[in-house]
N, C-alpha and C positions, 0 to 999 in steps of 0.2 A: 565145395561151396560155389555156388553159384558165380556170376560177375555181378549180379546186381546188389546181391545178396554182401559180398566182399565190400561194395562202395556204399551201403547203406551203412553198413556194420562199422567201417570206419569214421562215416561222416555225421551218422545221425548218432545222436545218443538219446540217455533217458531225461536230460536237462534240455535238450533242445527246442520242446513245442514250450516246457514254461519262461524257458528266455524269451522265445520269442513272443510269448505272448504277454511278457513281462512289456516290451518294447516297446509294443504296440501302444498298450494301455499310457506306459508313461509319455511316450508320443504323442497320445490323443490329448492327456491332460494338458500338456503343454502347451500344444495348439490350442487350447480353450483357452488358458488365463494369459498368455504372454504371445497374443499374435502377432505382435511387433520384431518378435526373433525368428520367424516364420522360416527366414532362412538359412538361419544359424541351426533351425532344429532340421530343416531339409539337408540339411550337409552333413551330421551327426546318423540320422537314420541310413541316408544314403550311404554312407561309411562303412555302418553296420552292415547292412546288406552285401554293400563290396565283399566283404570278409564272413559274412554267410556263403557266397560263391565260390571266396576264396577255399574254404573248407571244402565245399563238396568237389573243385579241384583235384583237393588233395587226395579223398576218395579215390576219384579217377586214375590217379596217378599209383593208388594204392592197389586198386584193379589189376592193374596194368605190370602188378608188381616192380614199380618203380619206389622201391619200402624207404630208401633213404629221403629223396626227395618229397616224398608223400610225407614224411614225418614233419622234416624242415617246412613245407609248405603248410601243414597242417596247423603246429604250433607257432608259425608267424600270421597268420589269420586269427587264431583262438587269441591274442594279444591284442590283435586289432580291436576284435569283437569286442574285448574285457574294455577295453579304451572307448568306444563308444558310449556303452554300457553307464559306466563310471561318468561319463559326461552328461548323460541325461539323469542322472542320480545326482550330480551336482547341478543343473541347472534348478529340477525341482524344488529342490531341501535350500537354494539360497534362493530362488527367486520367485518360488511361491510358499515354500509353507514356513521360514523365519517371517519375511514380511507379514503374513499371516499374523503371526506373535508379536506384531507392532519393531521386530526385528530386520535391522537393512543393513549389514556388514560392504563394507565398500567390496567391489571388486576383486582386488588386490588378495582380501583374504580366502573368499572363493579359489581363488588363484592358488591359491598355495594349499588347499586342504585337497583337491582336484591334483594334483601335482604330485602329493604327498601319495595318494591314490592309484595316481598312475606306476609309482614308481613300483611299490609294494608289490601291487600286481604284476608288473615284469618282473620282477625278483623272486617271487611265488613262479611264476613258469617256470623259469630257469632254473631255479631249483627243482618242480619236477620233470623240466626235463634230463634232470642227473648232470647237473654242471655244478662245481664245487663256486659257493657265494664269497666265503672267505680270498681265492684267489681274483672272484671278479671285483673284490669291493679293494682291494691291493691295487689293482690297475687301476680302477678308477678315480681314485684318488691323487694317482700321478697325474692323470687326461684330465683331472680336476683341476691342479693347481697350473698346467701348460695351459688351458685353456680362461683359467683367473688372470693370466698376466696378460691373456694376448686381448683378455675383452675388459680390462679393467675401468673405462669408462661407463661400459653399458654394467658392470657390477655395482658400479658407485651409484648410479640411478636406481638399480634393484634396492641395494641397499638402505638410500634414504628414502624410497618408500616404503620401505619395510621401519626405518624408524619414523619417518610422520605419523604413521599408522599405530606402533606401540606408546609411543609417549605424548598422541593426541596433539600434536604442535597444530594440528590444521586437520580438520573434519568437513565430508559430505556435504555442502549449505553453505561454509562460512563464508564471510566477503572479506578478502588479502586487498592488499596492497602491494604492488614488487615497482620497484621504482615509479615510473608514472603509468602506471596500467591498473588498474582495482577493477574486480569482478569476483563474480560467485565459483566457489569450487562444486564440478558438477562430478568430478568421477577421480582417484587418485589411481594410475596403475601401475603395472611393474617398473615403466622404466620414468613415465610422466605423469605430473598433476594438470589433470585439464580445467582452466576457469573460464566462463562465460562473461564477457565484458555486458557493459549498457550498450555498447552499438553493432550488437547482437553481431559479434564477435566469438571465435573461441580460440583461445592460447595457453598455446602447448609448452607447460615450463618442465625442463630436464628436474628430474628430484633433486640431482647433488647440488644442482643452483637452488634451489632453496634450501639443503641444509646446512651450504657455504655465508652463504648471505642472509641478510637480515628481512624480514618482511613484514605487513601489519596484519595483522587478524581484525577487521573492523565491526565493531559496534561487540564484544567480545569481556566481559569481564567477568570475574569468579561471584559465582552465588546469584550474578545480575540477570534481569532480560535481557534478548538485544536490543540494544538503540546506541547509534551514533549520533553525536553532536557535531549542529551544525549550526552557522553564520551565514545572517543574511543583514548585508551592509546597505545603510540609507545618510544621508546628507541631511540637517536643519541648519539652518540659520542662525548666526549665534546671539541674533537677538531677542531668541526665545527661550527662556526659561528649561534645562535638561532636566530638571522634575517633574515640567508640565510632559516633556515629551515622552518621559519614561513611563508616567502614569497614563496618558492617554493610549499609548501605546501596547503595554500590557494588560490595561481593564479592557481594551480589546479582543486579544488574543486568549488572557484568562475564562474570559466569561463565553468562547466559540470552541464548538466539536468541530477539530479537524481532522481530516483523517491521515494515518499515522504518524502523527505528531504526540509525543509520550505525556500523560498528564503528571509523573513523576519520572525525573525534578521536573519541575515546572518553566514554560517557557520565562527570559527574562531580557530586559534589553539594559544596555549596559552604551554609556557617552565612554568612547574611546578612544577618541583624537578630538583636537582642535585643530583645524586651518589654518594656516598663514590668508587664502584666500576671502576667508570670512565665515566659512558654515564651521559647522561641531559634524565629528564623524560619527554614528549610533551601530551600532549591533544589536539584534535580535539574535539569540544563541534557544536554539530549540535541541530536544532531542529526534529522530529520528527513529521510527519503530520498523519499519519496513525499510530496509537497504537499496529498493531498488526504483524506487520511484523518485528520487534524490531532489534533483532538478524540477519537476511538477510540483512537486511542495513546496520548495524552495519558494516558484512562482507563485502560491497560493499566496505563500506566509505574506510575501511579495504586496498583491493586493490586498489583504486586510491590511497592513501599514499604511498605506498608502490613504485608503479609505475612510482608516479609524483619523487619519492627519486629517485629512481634509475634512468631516465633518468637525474637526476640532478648531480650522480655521488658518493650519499649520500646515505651510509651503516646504516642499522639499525644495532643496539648496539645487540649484547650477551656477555652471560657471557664466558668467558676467561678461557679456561683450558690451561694447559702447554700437547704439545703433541711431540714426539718427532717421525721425519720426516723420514724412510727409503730412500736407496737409488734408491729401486725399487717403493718406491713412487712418487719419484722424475720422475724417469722414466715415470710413469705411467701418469704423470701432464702432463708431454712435449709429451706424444702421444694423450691425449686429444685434448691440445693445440696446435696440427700442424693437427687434423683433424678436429677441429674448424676453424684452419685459411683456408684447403681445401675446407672446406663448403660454408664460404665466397667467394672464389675466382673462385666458381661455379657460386655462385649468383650472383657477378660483373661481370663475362662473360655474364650473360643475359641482362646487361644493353648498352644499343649501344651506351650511352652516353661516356663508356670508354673503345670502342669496341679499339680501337689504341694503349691502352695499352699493355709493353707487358709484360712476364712473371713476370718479378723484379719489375716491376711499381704495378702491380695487388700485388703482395704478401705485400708490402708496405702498400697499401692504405688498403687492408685485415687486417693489423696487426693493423689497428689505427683506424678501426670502430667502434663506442661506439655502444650499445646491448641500444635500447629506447622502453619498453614496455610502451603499453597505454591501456583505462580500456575503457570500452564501453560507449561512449558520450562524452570522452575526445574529447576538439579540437587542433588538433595535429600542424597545423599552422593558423593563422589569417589573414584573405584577410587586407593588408593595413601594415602589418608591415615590418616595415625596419631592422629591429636588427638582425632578423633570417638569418643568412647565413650559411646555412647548407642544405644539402639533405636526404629523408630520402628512405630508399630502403624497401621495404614490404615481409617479409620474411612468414607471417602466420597473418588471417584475414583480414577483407575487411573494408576499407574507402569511404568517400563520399565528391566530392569533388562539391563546391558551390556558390556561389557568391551572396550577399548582393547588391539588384537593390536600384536606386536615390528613386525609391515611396516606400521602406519600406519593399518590397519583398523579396523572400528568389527562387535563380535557381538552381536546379541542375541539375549538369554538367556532369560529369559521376561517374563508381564508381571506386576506384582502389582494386587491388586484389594481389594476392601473387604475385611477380616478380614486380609488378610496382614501377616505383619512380616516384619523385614529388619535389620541391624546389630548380630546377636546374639554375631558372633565378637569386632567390638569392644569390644562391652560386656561382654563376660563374659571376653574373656582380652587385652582390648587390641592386639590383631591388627588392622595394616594392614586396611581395606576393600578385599576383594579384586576389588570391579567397585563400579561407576557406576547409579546410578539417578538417572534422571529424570520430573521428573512430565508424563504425557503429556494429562492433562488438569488443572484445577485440583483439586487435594491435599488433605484436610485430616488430619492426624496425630494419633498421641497420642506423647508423644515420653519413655520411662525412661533417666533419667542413672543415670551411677553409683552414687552415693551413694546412692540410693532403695536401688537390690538390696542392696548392700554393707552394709546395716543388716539386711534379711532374711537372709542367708547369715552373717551374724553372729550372729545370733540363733538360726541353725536352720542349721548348715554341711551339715547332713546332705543336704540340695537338692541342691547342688553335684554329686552322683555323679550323678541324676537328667538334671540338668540335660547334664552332658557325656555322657550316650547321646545326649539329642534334637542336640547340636553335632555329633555325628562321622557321624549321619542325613543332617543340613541338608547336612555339606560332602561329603558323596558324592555326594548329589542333585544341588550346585550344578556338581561336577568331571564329572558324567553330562554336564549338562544344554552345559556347556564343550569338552565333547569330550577333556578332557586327560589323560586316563586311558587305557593302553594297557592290553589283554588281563593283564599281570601288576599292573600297579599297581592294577587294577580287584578285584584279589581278595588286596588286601592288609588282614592282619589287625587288623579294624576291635577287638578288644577292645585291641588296644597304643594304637590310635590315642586310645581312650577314655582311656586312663589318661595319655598324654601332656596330652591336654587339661583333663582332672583338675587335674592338676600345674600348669599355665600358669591354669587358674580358681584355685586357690590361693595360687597366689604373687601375681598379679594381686589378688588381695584380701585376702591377707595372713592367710589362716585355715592357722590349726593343722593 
């Protein structure tokens, strides 16, 4: 036999082109779905290869009739090989075709079925290469427990990841708590569980520290979704009424889409101290539906409070210094305060609704505007109710105005923007709101009650005709803009419609 002929014979066989072309293929797959391990799979092939060289070595050696060494050399290569092999077989089977099947086993158990893999496979050589298993699995057992005692920290780590893993204490995603650190578990392995903080942190907790110690799993209970409960603290005054502030406070929060904020249970605010200083201490307790935006929400929840207080008329509480006022402070107040009331009386010139007004009428209705911020998704009025008699004027950001159809539907109508008003049929004839407005971004309003107009149309009724032209304008526009209006109702005589609404603005305010 040849020499070439001797080093093929031992290096090549009849499995050799379909391993290798085994390798390739699952190589390639790999490099398609998971190019993020690009180098984990370059190190794996590269391996392979080493120990494809290795083999044909051994050949060499086998040439060369070096038969002992050639064997040794040959069958520690073929082991190699089998170990590569086995490693791209488990990369596949867990990190692309389980997740496939909506299937994500953490790490850890990859680890151990790879492992279990490897072993088999050296024990299969060894056996044929004619070494008795009985006597190797005798020794190693010994080298087992000398090498249990000398590593028995790094085994107490293997170990309680091996129990978090069986009895589910903590899973891939959850949010822990371990003294003052709370984060996401993003990966648990043999020896550590690694969690992701919020300050885009990651920490490394030893296993057996957590299955010595106690820890919280948040937002976590049996049968439940997730959502954690949270507390957001605010101060009133305690001369205000804790019903008025609970109610104004939750028909706030009740009646707005916030985003993940749970709609069950439902947000709730709850008076939970008193002061020696003077305020009542509140809680708003929400639940939590996303873990990791804590803080952001928190702030939201934050500003609607705040917002929903203040169009209510309802001050949050501080602490109380004694400060004593100059007279050029004083000053200083009353030129704010008269180019705040000009501001105003800019704004109600843009409204045509009180284009008739005149200079003394306008300064009046300027000085008794209430200031109505609203928080983005507030619904600033409710298609259907009747209590609201007020109007609100758009000083900065844009609303959307809407109406709620008989099958269930949701129309919108148009949108309002800065200068626009809206709630003029309530306020001036006490008629149901006949749509929905929402603030689509944060709002800020001027807001005229009744009793302001109700003192001007008192004093000057003659408005009133004025006033119901621009009403039976608005509600044709808004019946256009609705679609509700058929070919005849659309050319129905607008001067009746005028003097109906005449009639309902007087009696609604009680003029002669």
């Amino acid at each position: 036999m040849s020499f070439w002929d001797k080093l093929m014979s031992f290096f090549w066989s009849d499995v050799s082109l379909p391993l290798l072309i085994m390798v390739a293929f699952l190589a390639a797959v790999l490099l398609h779905f998971r190019r993020e391990e690009r180098a984990s799979l370059f190190n794996t092939v590269s391996f392979f290869l080493v120990c494809l060289f290795g083999q044909f070595v051994g050949g060499l050696l086998h040439a060369f009739d070096f038969l002992r060494a050639a064997d040794v050399t040959h069958e520690v290569f073929i082991i190699g090989a089998g170990v590569a092999v086995i490693r791209l077989w488990g990369l596949l089977v867990f990190r692309i075709l389980l997740p496939a099947v909506k299937l994500t086993p953490p790490r850890i158990t990859e680890d151990i079925f790879v492992i279990i893999a490897y072993i088999a496979w050296f024990m299969v050589r060894l056996r044929y290469a004619g070494l008795d298993l009985g006597s190797i699995l005798a020794t190693s057992a010994m080298i087992t427990a000398v090498v249990a005692f000398a590593m028995q920290d790094t085994l107490g780590n293997i170990l309680g990841g091996l129990a978090l893993q069986l009895d589910n204490s903590v899973e891939v995603g959850d949010w822990i708590k371990v003294d003052d650190i709370s984060g996401r578990v993003v990966d648990i392995r043999w020896r550590s569980t690694l969690v992701e903080t919020r300050n885009w942190e990651t920490v490394v907790f030893p296993n057996s520290q957590l299955m010595k110690n106690k820890f919280m799993v948040l937002g976590r209970r049996t049968d439940q979704p997730v959502q954690w409960r949270r507390w957001v603290w605010f101060n009133v005054g305690l001369d205000v009424v804790p019903t008025r502030v609970v109610s104004v406070v939750e028909n706030s929060i009740l009646h707005t889409d916030i985003a993940n904020v749970a709609k069950n249970p439902a947000p709730n605010c709850l008076l939970m101290d008193m002061d020696s200083k003077g305020y009542a201490r509140y809680a708003l307790r929400y639940w939590l539906t996303d873990l990791g935006p804590d803080d952001p929400t928190d702030a939201m929840m934050r500003w609607h409070i705040m917002t929903a207080l203040q169009r209510a008329g309802i001050r949050l509480a501080m602490e109380e210094h004694s400060i004593h006022l100059t007279k050029e402070n004083e000053k200083y107040d009353e030129v704010v305060r008269q180019r705040e009331v000009l501001l105003r009386i800019k704004t109600l010139r843009k409204v045509e609704l009180f284009s008739q007004l005149n200079d003394a009428e306008l300064t009046r209705l300027a000085e008794r505007l209430r200031y109505s911020p609203f928080a983005k998704g507030n619904v600033i009025t409710k298609q259907g109710d009747e209590r609201s008699h007020w109007l609100y004027v758009i000083i900065n950001g844009e609303a959307e105005v809407f109406v709620d159809l008989p099958n269930g539907k949701r129309r919108s109508v148009r949108t309002l923007e800065r200068g626009n008003f809206f709630g003029e049929m309530g306020l001036l004839t006490g008629a149901p709101r006949s749509a929905s407005v929402i603030a689509k971004s944060d709002v800020e309003c001027y807001r005229i009650d009744k009793d302001v107009v109700e003192e001007i149309l008192h004093a000057r009724p003659g408005i009133a005709d004025e006033i119901s032209h621009i009403l039976v304008v608005r509600r044709a526009e808004l019946d256009v803009a609705m679609q509700n209006l058929d070919a005849t109702g659309a050319h129905k005589d607008l001067s009746q419609q005028r003097n109906e609404i005449l009639d309902t603005i007087k009696r609604f305010f009680s003029l002669s």
